[in-house]
N, C-alpha and C positions, 0 to 999 in steps of 0.2 A: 655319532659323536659320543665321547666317553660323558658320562655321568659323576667323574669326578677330576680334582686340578688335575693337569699333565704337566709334566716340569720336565722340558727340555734345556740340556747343559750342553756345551760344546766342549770333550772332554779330549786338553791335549797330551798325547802319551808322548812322541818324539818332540826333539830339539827345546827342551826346557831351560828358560833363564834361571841357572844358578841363585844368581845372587839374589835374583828377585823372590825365589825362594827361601834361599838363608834368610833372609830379612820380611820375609812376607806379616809377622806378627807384626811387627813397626811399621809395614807399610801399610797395613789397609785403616790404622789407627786415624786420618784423617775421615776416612768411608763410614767408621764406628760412631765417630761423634755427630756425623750429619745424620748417620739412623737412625741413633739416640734422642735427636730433638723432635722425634716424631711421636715418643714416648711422654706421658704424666711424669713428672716429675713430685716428689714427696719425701713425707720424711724416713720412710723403709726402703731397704733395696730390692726388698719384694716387688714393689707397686713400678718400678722402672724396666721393665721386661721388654722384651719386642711386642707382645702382644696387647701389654696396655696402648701402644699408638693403632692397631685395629680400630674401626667403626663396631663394636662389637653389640653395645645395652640400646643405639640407634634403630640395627637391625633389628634386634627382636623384638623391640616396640612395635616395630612396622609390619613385623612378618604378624607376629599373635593379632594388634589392632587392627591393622588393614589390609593384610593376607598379601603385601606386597614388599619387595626388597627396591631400598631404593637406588636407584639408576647412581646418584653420586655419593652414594657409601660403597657399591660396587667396587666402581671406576677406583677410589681411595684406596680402597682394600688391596685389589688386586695390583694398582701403582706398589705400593707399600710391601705386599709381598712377592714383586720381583725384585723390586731394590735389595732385599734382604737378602733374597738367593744371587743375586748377583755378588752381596757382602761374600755368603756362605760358599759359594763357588771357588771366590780368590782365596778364601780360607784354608778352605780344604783342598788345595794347590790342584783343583781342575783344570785348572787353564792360566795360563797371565797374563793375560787381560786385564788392565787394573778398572774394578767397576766404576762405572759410570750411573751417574743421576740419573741418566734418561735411558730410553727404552735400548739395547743391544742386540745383534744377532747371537750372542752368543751364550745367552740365556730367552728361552723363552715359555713362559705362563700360559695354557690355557683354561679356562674357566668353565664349568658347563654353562650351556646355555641355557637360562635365566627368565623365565614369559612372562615377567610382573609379577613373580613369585607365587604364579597360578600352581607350578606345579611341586612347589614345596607346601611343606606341612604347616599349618599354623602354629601348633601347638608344640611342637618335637623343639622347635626354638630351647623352650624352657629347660629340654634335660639332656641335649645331645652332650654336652660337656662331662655329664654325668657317665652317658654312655659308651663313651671313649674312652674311661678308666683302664679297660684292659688294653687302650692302642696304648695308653702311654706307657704301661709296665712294659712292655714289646717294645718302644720305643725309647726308652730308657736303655734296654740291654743293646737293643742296635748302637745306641750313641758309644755307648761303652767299648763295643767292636768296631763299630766306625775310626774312634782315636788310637787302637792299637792300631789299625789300616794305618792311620793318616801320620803316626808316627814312623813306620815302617816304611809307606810312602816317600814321606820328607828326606829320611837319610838317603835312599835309593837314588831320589831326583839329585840328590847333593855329591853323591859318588860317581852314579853313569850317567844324567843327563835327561834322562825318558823314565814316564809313568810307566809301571807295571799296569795291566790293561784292568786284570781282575781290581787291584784298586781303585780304580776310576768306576769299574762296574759296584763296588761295595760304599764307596763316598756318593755316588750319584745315586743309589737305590734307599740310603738312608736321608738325605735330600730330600726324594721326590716320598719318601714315606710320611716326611714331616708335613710336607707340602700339603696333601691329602689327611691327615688326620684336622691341619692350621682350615684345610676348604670344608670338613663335616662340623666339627665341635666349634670352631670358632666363628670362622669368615661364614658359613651356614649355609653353602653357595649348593649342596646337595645333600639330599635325604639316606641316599646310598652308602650305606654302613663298608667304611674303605677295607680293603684286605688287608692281613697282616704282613703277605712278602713284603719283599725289598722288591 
């Protein structure tokens, strides 16, 4: 079993709903507002991100003081960051599908497996965010190639009907890249310093 998230997308290339695509920024706008309310709310737009609704300063209490992750910051976590990729899927016109609240085939999360956080570090809690610095410069340039993809994509699906396949390979690798850096520096679900491919 892998040592770090795996993000499986079900990524559809033929017979693409149009309009559901033309319109897809407006439509997943009710999807946004329910993922939103999982976030702190304040007075900067800084402090309302996706990843302020994480379990994030819970976990690392637990891991450094009691060398353990808990069971329902887990389960939160990992709720939390399928819903998102399920947001991030219909976004990124993988599929149309319109996401759902609850768990789908058509996205699926898994997590390493987790023994009371025996086999994580206690202490790496404190700086793995630190030590991610360079996924996110890498991660940054992906996002940036990702929305040329995802704009070149969108007219495609709007002129012939079907994903081009390598865009689905480059929207789904920049995905599941996030996914894995969100399971080392944040969610702290492995010790395993992720790769940089897509």
């Amino acid at each position: 079993m892998s040592t770090q998230i795996e993000t499986f997308i079900t990524v559809q290339l033929e017979n693409r709903d149009r309009k559901s695509v033309a319109l897809r920024i407006f439509l997943v706008v009710p999807m946004a507002i329910f993922l939103s309310a999982f976030t702190a709310w304040s007075g900067s737009a800084e402090a309302s991100t996706f990843l302020v609704g994480l379990l994030f300063m819970p976990v690392v209490l637990a891991l450094v003081f009691r060398g353990i992750y808990p069971s329902y910051a887990l389960a939160f976590n990992k709720s939390l960051l399928s819903l998102s990729t399920r947001v991030t899927a219909y976004i990124l016109v993988l599929n149309d599908s319109y996401p759902s609240i609850e768990e789908s085939d058509d996205v699926k999360i898994t997590f390493p497996e987790i023994d009371g956080g025996a086999k994580l570090n206690r202490y790496l809690p404190l700086v793995k965010w630190l030590l991610a610095v360079p996924l996110y410069i890498v991660g940054v340039v992906y996002v940036l190639y990702g929305l040329a993809v995802l704009l070149f994509t969108w007219i495609t699906i709007l002129f012939t009907g079907q994903m081009p396949a390598f865009s689905g390979e480059v929207l789904l690798g920049v995905t599941q890249y996030w996914n894995r850096v969100y399971g080392y520096a944040f969610l702290l679900v492995t010790d395993e310093y992720p790769s940089f491919s897509l």
